[in-house]
C-alpha positions as CSV (number, residue, x, y, z in Angstrom):
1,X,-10.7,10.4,-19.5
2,X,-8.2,9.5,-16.9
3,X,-5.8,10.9,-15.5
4,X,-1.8,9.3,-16.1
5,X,-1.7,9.3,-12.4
6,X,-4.9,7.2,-12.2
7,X,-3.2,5.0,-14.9
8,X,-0.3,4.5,-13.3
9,X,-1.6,3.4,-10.1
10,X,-4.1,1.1,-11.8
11,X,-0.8,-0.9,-13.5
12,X,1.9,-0.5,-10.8
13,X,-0.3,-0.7,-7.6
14,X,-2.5,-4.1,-7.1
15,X,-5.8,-4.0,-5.8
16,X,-6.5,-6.7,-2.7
17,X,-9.4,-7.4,-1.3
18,X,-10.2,-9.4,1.8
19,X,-10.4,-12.3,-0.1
20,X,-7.1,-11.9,-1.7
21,X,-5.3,-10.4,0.8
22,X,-4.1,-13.7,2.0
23,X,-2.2,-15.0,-1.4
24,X,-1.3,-11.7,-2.2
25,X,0.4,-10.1,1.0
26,X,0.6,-12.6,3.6
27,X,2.1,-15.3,1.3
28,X,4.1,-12.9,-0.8
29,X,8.2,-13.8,-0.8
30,X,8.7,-10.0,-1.3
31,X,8.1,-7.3,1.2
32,X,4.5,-6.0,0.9
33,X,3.6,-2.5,1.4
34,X,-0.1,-2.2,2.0
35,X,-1.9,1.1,1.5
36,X,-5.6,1.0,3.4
37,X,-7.3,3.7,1.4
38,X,-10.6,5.3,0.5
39,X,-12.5,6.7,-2.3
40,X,-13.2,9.8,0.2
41,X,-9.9,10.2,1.1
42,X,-7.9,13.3,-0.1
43,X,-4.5,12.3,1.4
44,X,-4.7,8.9,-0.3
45,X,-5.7,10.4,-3.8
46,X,-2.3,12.6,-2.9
47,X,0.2,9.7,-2.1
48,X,-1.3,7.2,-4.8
49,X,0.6,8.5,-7.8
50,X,3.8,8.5,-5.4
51,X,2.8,4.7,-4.6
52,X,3.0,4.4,-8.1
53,X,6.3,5.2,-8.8
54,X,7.7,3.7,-5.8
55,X,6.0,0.5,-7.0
56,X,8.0,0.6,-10.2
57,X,11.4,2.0,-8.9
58,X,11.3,-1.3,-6.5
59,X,9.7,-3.7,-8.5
60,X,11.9,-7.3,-7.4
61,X,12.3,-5.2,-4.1
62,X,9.1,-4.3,-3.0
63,X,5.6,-4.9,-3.8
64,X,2.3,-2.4,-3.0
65,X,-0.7,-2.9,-2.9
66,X,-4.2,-1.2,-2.0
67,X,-6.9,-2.3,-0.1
68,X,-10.0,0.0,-0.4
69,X,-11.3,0.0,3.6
70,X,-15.0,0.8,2.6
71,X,-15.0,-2.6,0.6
72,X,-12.8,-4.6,2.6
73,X,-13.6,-4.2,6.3
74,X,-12.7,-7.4,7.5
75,X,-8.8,-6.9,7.0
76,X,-9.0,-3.3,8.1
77,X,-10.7,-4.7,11.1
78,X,-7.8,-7.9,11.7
79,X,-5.5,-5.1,11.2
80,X,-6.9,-1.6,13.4
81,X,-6.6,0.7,10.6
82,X,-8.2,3.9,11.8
83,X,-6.8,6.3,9.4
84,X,-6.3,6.5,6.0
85,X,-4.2,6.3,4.4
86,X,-2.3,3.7,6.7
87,X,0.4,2.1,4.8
88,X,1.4,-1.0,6.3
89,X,4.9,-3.0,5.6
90,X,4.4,-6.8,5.8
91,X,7.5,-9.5,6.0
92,X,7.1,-12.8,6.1
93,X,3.4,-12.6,6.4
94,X,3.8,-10.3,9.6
95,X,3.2,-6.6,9.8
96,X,6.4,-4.7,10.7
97,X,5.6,-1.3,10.5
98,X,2.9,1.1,10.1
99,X,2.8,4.5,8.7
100,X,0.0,6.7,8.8
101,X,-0.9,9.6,6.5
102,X,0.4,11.2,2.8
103,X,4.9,11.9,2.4
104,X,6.7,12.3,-0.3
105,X,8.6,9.5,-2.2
106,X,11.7,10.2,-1.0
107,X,10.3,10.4,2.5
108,X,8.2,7.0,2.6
109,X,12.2,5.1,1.3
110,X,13.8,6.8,4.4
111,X,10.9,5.6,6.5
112,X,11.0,2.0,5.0
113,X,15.0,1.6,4.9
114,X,15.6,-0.4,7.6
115,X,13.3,-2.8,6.6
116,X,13.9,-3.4,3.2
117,X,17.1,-6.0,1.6
């Protein structure tokens, strides 16, 4: 049985892979968040339902997705993601900031809000 966290990050929060990451970040209109995350990571189990409702509360604003390092390390490796989870804010096709570790909702917006329309 899952969680409604886990279900809400499944609907809200697109998976990428390396071999979407291309159509579905770089060539996204909208500001893409990126989180680089991992099944063995405890701070990215902690920020994912918080992911989740930011993905909603912006949706038209902002879009997130997550790109699972273990499976994808070719775009981890294009991008120097050490840590996880690294979230990554892409315009344009270009990385414009990068975050590293688990904050609140509230916290990630401030951190975001020059960057954001």
């Amino acid at each position: 049985m899952s969680s409604p966290a886990a279900t809400a990050t499944t609907t809200a929060v697109t998976s990428v892979t390396d071999a979407t990451f291309a159509a579905e970040v770089l060539d996204e209109r909208l500001p893409v968040l990126v989180e680089f995350t991992a099944d063995w990571c405890p701070p990215c189990r902690m920020i994912a339902p918080v992911l989740a409702d930011l993905a909603e509360q912006e949706a038209g604003r902002l879009k997130i997705v997550a790109l699972d390092v273990d499976a994808n390390p070719q775009t981890q490796a294009a991008y120097g993601v050490l840590s996880m989870p690294t979230l990554m804010l892409f315009r344009a096709g270009e990385p414009v900031t990068s975050l590293v570790g688990a904050r609140s909702g509230a916290r990630l917006l401030r951190d975001l809000d020059g960057f954001l329309d």
